[in-house]
C-alpha positions, 0 to 999 in steps of 0.5 A: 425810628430813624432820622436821616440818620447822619449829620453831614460832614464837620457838623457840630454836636453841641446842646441847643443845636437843632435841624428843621425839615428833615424827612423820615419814612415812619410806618403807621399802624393800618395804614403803612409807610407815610413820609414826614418831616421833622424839627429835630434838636440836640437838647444835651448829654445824659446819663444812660442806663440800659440793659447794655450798661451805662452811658455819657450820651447826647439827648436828640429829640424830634417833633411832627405834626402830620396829615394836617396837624391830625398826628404828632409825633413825638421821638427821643433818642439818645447817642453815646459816642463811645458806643458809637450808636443810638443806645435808647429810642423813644417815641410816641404819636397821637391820631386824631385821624386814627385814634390810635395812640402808641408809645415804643421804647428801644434800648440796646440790650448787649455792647461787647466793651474793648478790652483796657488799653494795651490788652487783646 
């Protein structure tokens, strides 16, 4: 999932920073495409380990509450600046409307690291 995926220019990412409304385009499970909006904040830096490796990354979560409180939903994600990605997303969502509850996790598989400093 992503989330109006750029922070505008001279943005500050630093703990405890945090945006509200953002809007997102979310696919739903038999229903299709819905538009949300989304309280978003930057919690911290985490170590993170996926298949790709290991990385020092910022821990940015997300929270909605949908079609008149009846869907939540809930999104982590972590950014390493050194993969310059997204290398870990999490989310979850709960319907009272639907009654579907789903959880997804994503994580980045392969990242070509650079060669050591003065190596081609």
């Amino acid at each position: 999932m992503e989330l109006s995926p750029y922070l505008p220019p001279g943005e500050k990412v630093q703990p405890g920073r945090n945006w509200r409304d953002v809007g997102v385009e979310i696919p739903f499970i038999n229903i299709g495409r819905r538009s949300a909006r989304f309280d978003v904040r930057i919690t911290g830096q985490e170590l993170v380990v996926v298949p790709a490796g290991r990385f020092n990354a910022w821990k940015i979560e997300a929270h909605s509450d949908l079609m008149s409180n009846q869907t939540k939903v809930d999104c982590a994600c972590w950014y390493a600046p050194e993969a310059r990605r997204v290398v870990k997303t999490m989310s979850k969502s709960d319907s009272a409307f639907t009654g579907l509850r789903t959880e997804e996790t994503y994580e980045l598989l392969s990242f070509p690291q650079a060669p050591p400093h003065g190596q081609n």
